[in-house]
N, C-alpha and C positions, 0 to 999 in steps of 0.2 A: 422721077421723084427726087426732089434733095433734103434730106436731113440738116438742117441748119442747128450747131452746139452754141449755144451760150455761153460764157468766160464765169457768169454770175448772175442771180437772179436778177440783180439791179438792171442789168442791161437787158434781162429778157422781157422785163416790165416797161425799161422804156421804150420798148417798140411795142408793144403787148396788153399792156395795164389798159389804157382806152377800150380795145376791145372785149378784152376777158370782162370791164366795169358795164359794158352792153347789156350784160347777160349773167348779173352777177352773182345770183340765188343757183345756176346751173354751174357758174366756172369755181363757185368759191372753195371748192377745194384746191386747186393749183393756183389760186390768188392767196387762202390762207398762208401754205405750205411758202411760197413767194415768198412774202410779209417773212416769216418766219425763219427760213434761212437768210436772209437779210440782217439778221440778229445775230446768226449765228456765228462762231468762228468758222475760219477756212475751209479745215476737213469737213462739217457737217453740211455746204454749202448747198450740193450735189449734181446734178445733173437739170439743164431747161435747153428746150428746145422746140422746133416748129418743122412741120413736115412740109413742104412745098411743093407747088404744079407751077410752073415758071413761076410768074408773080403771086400766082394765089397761094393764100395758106386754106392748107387742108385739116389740121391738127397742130393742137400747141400739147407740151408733155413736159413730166418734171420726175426726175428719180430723186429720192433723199431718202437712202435709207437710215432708218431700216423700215421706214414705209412703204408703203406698195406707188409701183409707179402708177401716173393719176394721165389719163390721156382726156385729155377736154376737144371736142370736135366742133369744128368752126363752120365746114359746112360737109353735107352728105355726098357731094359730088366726089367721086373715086377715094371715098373714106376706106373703104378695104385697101386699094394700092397703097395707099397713106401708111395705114398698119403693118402693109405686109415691108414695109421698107424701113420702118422704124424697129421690128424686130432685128429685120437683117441687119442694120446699123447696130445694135446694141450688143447683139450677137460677134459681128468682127469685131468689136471695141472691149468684147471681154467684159462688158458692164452684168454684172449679175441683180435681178431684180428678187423682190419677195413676192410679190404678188402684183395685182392688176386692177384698176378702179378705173370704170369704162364706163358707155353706151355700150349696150349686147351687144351690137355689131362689131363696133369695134374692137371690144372684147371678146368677138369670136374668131374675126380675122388674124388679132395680132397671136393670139392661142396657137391658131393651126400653124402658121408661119413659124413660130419660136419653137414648137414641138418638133419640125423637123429638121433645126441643129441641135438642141439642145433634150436631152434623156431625164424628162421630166415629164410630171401631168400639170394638170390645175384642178382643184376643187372650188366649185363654190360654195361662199361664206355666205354673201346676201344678195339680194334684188329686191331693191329700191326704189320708188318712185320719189324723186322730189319734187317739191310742191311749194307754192308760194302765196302771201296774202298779199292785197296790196289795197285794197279796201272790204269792209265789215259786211257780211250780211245782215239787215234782218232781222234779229230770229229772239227768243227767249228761249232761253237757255231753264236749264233746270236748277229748281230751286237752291240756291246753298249761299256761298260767301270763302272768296277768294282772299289769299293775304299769303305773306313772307313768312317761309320757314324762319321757328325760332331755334335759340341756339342746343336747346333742348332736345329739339325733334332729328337731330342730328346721327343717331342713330337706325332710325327711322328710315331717314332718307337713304345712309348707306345700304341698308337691307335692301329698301326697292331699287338701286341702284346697279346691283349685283343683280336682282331677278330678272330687271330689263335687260342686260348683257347674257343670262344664261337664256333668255327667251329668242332673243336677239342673234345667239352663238356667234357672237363678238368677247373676243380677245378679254377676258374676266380680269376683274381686279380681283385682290385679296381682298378682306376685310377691313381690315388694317389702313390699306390704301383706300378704298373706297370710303371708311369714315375719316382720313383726313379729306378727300377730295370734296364729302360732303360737308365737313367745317369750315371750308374757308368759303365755298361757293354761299353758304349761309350766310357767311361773313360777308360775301361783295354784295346780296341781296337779289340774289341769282336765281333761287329756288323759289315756286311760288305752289304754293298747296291750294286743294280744296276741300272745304270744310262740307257736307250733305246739310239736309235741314235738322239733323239730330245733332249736329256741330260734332260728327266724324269726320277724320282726313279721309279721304276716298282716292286721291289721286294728286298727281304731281308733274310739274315741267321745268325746266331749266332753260332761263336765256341766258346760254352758255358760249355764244360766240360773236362778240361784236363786227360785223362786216362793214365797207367804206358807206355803205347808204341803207344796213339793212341790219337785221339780228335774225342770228342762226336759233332754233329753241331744240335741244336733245330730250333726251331724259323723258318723255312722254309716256309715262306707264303708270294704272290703275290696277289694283290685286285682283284676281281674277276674282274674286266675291264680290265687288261693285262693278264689275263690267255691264254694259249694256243698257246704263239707268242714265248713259249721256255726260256724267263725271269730268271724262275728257274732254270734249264737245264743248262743254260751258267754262272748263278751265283755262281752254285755248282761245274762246270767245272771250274772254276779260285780259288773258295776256295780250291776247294779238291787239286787241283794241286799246291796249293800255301803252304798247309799244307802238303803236303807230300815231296816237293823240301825242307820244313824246317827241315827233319829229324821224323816226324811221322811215325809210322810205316801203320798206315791206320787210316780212317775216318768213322766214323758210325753214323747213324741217324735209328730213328722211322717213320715210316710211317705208316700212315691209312690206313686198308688195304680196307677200303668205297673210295682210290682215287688209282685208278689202274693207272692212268693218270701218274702220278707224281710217282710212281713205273719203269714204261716205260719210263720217263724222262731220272730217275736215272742210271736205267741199262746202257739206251744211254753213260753216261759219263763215265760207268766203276760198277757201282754199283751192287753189287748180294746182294740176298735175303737168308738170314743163316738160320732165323727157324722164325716162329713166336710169339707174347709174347701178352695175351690176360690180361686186367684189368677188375676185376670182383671186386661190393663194396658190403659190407654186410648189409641189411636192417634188421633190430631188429621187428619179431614182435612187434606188440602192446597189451600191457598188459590186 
């Protein structure tokens, strides 16, 4: 296996960006992270690279902390070797990671391999299924009326903001932060509510990530007193159809895969399940 290093994301794109664009609801977190150090200065630039079988690629990878390194798998064939060579590459190079954003497998190959240089564990944070729309079903949705948070409701949105990340046990904002994050997202017109037939908010989502052919939507969360009445179901049915009538090429979200509920929602309105993507964080022994 050869570990092939990148000088800068630029160059890893231009060998890369075509393929990672193939498949781009699954690669786009190490196409986001790309884009993004692209932007940045030097220091933050960080690590990209491609695991090799002679000519084939087996895996493309990106470190930039202080994100978790993001391993994107190009095909199944000796994806463990891939792993187990890309730990021991990072391992002699002294490259220290936070964590890990995989396919299980991959995620469990490069675990076991890094564990035995390094005096650490890993915990898991999430598993994930990602999913993708790319035409509507169907269906009637339940009664209500979809529309833009106003500037008002901006508190609102920061509270269920915070609930989805304590539900989620992803890396919490403050308050603070969470209601600037939710004033200016109000502002780009990013947030989109639903109102029930008593003209209650019941639920909410954010098209919070614009991709080269597609829109990422976060923030998917209903109080747990309107669960189950389809809230989400109909609100994802009017964004995803409203982002796809715009010229999207498709829609993709994360989902928990501890909420099969809201899996089954999804599919309802058109959504499938492409592979799953597991966060694992790294815990430092103690000296």
């Amino acid at each position: 296996m050869l570990v092939k290093e990148y000088e800068n994301a630029q160059t890893f794109l231009s060998d890369y960006e075509k393929l990672l664009l193939e498949k781009e609801a699954v690669s786009q977190l190490i196409l986001y992270t790309a884009y993004q150090a692209m932007k940045s200065s030097e220091s933050e630039k960080g690590l990209f690279g491609a695991v090799l079988e002679e000519e084939q690629t087996i895996l493309l990878f990106c470190n930039v902390l202080p994100h978790n390194l993001i391993i994107h798998v190009v095909t199944q064939e000796d994806v463990s070797l891939a792993c187990v060579a890309l730990a021991d590459f990072l391992v002699a190079r002294h490259i220290s990671i936070t964590g890990i954003n995989a396919r299980l497998e991959a995620c469990q190959s490069f675990m076991e391999q890094y564990k035995k240089h390094i005096n650490c564990t890993f915990a898991m944070k999430l598993g994930m299924d990602v999913m993708e729309i790319r035409k509507i079903n169907d269906i009637k949705p339940v009664e209500g009326f979809q529309r833009l948070a106003l500037p008002e409701e901006a508190k609102l949105v920061a509270d269920w903001m915070i609930q989805f990340q304590i539900e989620a046990l992803t890396s919490e904002l403050d308050y603070e932060a969470a209601l600037n994050k939710a004033t200016k997202l109000i502002e780009e017109n990013k947030i989109y509510l639903y109102e029930n037939s008593e003209q209650k908010v019941v639920t909410m989502a954010i098209a919070s990530r614009k991709l080269v052919n597609g829109m990422a939507i976060t923030y998917v969360f209903t109080p747990e007193e309107n669960r189950g009445m389809g809230y989400a179901a109909a609100n994802m049915y009017y964004l995803s159809k409203n982002l796809l009538d715009r010229g999207y090429e498709f829609c993709t979200l994360f989902v928990d895969k501890k909420n099969p509920l809201s899996n089954r929602a999804y599919e309802k309105v058109g959504y499938k399940i492409l592979e799953d993507n597991y966060e694992y964080k790294v815990i430092q022994a103690e000296a």
